[in-house]
N, CA, C and O atoms as a Tripos MOL2 file, in Angstrom:
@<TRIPOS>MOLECULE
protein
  196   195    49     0     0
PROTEIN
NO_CHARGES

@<TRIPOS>ATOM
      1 N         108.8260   94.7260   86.5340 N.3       1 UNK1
      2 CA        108.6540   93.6720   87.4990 C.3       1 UNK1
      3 C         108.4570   92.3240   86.7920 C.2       1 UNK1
      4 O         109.0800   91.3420   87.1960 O.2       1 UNK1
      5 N         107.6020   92.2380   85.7380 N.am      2 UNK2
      6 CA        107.8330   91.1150   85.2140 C.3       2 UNK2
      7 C         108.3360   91.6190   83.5410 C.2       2 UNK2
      8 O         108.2600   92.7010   82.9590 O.2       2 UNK2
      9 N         108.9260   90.1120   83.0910 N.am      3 UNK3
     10 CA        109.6260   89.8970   82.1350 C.3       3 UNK3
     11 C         108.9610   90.2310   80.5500 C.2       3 UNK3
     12 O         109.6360   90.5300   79.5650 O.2       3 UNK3
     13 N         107.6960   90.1140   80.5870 N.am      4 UNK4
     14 CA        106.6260   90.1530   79.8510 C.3       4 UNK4
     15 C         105.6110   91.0150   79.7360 C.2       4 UNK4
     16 O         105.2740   91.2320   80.9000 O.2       4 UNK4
     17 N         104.9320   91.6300   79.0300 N.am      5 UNK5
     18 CA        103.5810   92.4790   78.8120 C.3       5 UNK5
     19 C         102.4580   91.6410   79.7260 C.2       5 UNK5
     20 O         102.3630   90.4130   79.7390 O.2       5 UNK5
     21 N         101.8890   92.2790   80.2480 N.am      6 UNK6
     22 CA        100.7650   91.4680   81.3240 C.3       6 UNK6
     23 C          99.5560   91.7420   80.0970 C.2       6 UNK6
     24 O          99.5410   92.9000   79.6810 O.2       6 UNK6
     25 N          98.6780   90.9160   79.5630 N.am      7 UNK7
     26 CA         97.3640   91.1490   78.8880 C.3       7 UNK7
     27 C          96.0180   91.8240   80.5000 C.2       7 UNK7
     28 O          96.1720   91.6880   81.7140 O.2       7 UNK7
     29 N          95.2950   92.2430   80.0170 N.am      8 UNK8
     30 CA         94.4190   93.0450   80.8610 C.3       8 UNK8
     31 C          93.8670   91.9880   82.0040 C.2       8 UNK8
     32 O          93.7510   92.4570   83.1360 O.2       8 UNK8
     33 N          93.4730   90.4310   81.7820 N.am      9 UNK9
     34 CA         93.4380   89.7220   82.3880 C.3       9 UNK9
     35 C          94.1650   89.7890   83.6430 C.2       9 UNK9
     36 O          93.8190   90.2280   84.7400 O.2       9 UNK9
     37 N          95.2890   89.2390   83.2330 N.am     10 UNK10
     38 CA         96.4240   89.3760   84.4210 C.3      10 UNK10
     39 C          96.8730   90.6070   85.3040 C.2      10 UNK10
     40 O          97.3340   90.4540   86.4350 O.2      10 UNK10
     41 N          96.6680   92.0930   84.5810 N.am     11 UNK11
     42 CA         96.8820   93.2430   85.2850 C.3      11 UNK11
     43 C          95.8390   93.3430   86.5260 C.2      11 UNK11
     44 O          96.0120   93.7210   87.6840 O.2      11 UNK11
     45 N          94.5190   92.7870   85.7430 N.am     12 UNK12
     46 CA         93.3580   92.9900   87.0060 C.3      12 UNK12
     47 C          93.3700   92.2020   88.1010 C.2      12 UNK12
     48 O          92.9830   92.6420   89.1840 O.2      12 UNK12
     49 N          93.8970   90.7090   87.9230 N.am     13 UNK13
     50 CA         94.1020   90.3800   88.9800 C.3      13 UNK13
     51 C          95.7350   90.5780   89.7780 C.2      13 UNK13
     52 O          96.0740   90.1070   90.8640 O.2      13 UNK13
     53 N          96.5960   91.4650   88.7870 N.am     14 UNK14
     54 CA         97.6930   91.6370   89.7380 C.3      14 UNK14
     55 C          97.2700   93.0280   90.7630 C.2      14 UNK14
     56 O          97.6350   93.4100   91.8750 O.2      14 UNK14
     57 N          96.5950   93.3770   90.0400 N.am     15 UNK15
     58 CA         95.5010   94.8950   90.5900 C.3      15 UNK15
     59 C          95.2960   94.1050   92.1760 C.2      15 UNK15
     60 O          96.0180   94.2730   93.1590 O.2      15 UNK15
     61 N          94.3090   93.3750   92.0870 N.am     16 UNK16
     62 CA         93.3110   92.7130   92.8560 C.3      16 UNK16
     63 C          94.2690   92.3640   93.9640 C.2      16 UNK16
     64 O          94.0680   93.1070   94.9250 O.2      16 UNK16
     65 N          95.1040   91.6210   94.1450 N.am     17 UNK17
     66 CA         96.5560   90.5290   95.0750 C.3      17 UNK17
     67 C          96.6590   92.0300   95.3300 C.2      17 UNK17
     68 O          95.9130   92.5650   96.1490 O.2      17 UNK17
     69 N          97.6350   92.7660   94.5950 N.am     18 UNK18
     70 CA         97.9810   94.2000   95.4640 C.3      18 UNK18
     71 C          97.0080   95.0720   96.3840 C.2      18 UNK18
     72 O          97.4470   95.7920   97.2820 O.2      18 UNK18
     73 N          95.5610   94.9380   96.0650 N.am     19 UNK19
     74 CA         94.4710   96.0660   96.6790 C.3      19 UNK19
     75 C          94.6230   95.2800   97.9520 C.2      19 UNK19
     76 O          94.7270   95.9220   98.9970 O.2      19 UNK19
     77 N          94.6630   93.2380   98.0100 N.am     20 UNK20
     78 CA         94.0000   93.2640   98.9870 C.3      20 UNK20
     79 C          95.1880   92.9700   99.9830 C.2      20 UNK20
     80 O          94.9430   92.4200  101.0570 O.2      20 UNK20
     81 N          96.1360   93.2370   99.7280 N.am     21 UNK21
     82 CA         97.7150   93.1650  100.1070 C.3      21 UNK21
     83 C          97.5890   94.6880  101.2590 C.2      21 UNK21
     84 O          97.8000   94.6210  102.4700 O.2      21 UNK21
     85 N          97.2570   95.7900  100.6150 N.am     22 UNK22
     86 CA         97.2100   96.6800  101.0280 C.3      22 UNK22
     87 C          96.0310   96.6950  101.8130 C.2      22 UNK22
     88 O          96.0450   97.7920  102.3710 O.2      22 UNK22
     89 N          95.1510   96.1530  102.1140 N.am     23 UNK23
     90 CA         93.8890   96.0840  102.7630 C.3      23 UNK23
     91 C          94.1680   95.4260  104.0130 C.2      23 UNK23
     92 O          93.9560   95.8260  105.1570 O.2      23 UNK23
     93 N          94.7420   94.2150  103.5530 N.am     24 UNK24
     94 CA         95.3160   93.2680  105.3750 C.3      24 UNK24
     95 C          96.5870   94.4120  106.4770 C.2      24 UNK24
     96 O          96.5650   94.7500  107.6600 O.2      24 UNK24
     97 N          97.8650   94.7820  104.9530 N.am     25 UNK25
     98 CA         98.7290   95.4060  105.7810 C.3      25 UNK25
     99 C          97.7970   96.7060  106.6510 C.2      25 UNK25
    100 O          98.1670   97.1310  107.7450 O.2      25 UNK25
    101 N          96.7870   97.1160  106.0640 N.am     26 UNK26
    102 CA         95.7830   98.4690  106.7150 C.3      26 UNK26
    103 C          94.9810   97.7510  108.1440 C.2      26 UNK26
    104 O          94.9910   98.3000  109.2460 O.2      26 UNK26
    105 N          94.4950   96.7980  107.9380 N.am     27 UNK27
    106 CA         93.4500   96.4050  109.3520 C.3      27 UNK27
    107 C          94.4940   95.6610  110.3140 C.2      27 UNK27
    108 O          94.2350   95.5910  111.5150 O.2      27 UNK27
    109 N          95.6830   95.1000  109.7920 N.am     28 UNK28
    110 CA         96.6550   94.7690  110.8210 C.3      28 UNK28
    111 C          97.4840   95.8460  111.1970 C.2      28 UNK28
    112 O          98.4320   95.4230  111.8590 O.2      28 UNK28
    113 N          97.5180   97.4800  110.9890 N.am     29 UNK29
    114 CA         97.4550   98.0830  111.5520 C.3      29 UNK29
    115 C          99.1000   99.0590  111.3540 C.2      29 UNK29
    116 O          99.6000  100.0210  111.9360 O.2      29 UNK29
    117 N          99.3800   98.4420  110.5660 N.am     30 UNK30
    118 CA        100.9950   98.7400  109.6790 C.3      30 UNK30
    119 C         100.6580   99.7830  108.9120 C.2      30 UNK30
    120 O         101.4580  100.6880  109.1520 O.2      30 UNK30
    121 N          99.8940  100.1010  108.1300 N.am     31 UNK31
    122 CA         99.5820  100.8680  107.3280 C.3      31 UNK31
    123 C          98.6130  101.9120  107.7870 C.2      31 UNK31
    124 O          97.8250  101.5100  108.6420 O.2      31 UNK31
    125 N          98.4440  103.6240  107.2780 N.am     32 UNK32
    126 CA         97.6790  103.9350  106.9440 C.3      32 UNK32
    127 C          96.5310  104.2280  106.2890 C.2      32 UNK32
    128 O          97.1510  104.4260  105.2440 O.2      32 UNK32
    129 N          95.4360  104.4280  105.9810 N.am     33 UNK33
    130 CA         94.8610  104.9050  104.7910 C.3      33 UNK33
    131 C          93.8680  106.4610  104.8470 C.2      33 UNK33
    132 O          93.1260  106.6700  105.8070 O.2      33 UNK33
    133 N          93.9990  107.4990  103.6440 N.am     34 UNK34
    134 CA         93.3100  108.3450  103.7750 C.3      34 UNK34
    135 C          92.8700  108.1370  102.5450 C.2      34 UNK34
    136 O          93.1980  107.2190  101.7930 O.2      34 UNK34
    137 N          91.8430  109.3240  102.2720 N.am     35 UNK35
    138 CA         91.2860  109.6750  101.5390 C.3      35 UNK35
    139 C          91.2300  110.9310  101.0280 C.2      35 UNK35
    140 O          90.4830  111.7980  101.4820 O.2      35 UNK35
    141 N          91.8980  111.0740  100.2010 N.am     36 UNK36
    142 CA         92.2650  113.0200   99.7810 C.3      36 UNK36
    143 C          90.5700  113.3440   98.9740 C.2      36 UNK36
    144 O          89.5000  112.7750   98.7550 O.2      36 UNK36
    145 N          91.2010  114.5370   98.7840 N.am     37 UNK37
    146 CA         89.5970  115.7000   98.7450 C.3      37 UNK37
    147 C          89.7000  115.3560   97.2030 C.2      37 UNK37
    148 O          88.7450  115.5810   96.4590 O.2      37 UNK37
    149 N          90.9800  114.7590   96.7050 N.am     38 UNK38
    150 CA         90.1990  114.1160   94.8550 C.3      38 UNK38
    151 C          89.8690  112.5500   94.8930 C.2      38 UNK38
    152 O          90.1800  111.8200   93.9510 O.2      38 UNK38
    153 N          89.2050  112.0660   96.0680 N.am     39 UNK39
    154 CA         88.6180  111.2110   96.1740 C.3      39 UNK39
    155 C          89.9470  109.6870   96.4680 C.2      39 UNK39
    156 O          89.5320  108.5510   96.6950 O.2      39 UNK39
    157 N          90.9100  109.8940   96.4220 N.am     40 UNK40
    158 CA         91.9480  108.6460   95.3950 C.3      40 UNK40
    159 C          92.6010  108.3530   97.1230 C.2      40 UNK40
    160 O          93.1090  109.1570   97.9040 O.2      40 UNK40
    161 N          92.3750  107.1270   97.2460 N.am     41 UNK41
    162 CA         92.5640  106.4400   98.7240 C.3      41 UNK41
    163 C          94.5290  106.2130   98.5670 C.2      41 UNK41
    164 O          95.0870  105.5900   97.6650 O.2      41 UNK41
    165 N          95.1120  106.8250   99.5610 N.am     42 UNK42
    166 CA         96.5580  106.5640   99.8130 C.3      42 UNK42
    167 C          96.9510  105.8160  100.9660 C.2      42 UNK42
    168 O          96.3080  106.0130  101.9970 O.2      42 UNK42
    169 N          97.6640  105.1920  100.9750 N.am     43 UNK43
    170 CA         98.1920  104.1790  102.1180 C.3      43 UNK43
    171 C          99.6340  104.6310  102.6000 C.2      43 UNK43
    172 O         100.4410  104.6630  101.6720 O.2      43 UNK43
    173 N         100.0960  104.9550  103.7290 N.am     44 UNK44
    174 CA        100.9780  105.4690  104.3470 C.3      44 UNK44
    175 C         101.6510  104.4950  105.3530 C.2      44 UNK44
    176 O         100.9980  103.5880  105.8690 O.2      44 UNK44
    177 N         102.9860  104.6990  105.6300 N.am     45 UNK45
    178 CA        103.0370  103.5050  106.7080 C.3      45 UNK45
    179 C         102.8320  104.2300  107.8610 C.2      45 UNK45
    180 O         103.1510  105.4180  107.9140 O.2      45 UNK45
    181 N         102.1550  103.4360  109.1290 N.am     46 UNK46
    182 CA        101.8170  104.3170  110.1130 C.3      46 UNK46
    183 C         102.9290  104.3940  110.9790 C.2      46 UNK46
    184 O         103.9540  103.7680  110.7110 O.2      46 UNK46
    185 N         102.8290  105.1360  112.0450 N.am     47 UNK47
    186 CA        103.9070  105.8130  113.3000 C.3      47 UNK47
    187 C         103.9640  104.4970  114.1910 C.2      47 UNK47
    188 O         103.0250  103.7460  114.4550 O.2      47 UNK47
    189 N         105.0240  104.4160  114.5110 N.am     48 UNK48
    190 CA        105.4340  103.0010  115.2480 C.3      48 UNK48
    191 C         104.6600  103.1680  116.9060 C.2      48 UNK48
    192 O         104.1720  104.2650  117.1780 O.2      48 UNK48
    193 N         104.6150  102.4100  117.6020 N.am     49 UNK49
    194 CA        103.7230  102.7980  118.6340 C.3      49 UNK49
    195 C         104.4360  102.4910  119.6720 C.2      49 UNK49
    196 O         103.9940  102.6850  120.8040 O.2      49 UNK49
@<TRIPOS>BOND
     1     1     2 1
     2     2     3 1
     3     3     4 2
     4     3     5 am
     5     5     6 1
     6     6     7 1
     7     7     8 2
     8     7     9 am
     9     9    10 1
    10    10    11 1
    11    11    12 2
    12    11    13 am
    13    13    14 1
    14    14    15 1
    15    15    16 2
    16    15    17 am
    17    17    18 1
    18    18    19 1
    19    19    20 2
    20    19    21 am
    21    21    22 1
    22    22    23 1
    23    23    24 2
    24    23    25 am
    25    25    26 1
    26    26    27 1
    27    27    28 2
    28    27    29 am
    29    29    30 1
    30    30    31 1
    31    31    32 2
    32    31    33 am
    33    33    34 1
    34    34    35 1
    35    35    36 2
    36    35    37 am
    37    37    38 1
    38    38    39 1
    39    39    40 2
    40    39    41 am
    41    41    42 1
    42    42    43 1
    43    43    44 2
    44    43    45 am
    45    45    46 1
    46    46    47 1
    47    47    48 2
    48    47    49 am
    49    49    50 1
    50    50    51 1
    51    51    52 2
    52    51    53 am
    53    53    54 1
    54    54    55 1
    55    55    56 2
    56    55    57 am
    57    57    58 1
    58    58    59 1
    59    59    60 2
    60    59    61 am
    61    61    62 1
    62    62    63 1
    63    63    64 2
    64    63    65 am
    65    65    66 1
    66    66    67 1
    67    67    68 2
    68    67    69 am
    69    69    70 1
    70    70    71 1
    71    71    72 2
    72    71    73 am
    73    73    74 1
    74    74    75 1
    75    75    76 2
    76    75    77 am
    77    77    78 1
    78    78    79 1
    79    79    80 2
    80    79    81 am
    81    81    82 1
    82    82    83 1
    83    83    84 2
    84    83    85 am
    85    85    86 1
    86    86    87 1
    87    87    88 2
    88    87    89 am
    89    89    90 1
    90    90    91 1
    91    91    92 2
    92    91    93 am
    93    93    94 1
    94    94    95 1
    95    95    96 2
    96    95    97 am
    97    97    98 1
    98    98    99 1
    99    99   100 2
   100    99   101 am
   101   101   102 1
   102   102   103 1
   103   103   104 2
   104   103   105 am
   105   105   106 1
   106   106   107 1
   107   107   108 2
   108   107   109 am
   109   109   110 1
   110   110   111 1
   111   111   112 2
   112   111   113 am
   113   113   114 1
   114   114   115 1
   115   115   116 2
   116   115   117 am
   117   117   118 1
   118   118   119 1
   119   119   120 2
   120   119   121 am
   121   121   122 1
   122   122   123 1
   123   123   124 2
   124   123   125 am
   125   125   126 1
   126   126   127 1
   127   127   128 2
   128   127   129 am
   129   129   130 1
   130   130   131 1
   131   131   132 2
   132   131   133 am
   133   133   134 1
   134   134   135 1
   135   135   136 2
   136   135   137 am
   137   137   138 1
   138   138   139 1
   139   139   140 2
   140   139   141 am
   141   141   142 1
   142   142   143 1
   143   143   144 2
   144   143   145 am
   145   145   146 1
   146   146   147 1
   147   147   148 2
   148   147   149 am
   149   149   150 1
   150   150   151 1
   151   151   152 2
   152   151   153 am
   153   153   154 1
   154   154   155 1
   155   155   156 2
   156   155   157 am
   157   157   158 1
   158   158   159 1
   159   159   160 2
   160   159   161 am
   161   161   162 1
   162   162   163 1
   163   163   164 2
   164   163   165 am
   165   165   166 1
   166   166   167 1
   167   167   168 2
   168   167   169 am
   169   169   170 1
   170   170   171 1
   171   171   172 2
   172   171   173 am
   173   173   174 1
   174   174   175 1
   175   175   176 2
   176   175   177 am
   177   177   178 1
   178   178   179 1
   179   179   180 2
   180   179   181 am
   181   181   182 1
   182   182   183 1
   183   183   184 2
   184   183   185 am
   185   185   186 1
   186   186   187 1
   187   187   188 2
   188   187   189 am
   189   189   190 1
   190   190   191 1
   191   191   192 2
   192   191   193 am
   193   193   194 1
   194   194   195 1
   195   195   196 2
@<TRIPOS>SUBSTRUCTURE
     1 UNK1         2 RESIDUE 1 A UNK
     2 UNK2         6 RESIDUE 1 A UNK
     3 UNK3        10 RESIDUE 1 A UNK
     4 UNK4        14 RESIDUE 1 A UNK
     5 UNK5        18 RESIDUE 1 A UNK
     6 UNK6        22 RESIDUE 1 A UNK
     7 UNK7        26 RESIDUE 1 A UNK
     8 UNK8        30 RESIDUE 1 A UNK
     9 UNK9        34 RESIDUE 1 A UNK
    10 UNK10       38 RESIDUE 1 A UNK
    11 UNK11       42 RESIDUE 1 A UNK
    12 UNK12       46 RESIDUE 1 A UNK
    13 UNK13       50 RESIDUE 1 A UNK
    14 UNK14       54 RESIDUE 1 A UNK
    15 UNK15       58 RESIDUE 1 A UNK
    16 UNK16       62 RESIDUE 1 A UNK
    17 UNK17       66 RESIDUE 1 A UNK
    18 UNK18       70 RESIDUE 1 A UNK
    19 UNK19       74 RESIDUE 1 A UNK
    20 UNK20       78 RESIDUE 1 A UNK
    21 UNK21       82 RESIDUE 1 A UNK
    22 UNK22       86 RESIDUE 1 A UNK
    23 UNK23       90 RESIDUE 1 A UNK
    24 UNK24       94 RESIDUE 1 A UNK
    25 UNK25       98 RESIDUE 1 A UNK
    26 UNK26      102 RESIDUE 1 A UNK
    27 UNK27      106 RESIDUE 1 A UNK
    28 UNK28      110 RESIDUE 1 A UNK
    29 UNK29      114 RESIDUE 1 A UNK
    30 UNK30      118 RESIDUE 1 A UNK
    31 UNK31      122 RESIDUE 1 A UNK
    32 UNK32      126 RESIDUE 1 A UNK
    33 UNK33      130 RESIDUE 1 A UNK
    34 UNK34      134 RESIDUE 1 A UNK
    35 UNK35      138 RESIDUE 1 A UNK
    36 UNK36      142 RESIDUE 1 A UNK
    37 UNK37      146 RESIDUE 1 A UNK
    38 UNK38      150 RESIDUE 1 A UNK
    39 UNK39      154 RESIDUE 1 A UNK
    40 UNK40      158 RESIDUE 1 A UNK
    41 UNK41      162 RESIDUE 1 A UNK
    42 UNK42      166 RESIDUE 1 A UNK
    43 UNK43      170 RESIDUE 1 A UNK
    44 UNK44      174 RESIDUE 1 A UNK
    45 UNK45      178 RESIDUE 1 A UNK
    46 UNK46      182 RESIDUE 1 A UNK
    47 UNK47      186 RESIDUE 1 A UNK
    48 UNK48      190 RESIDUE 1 A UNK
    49 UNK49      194 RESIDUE 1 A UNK
């Protein structure tokens, strides 16, 4: 995706933009989210309504 090695700096906040990317698409209601039994949160797209 990008052209360059990201230093740890930049991964955490490309981390960060993506978590909370996935956090808006989840409470606006596009997305799923579970939580599997090894703890690790997945995001699904949800069923059209």
């Amino acid at each position: 995706m990008f052209k360059r090695k990201l230093d740890i700096h930049q991964m955490t906040f490309a981390l960060g933009e993506a978590l909370a990317h996935l956090n808006l698409l989840w409470l606006d209601g596009i997305l799923t989210r579970q939580t599997g039994a090894d703890g690790v949160i997945r995001f699904t797209t949800s069923a059209p309504a």
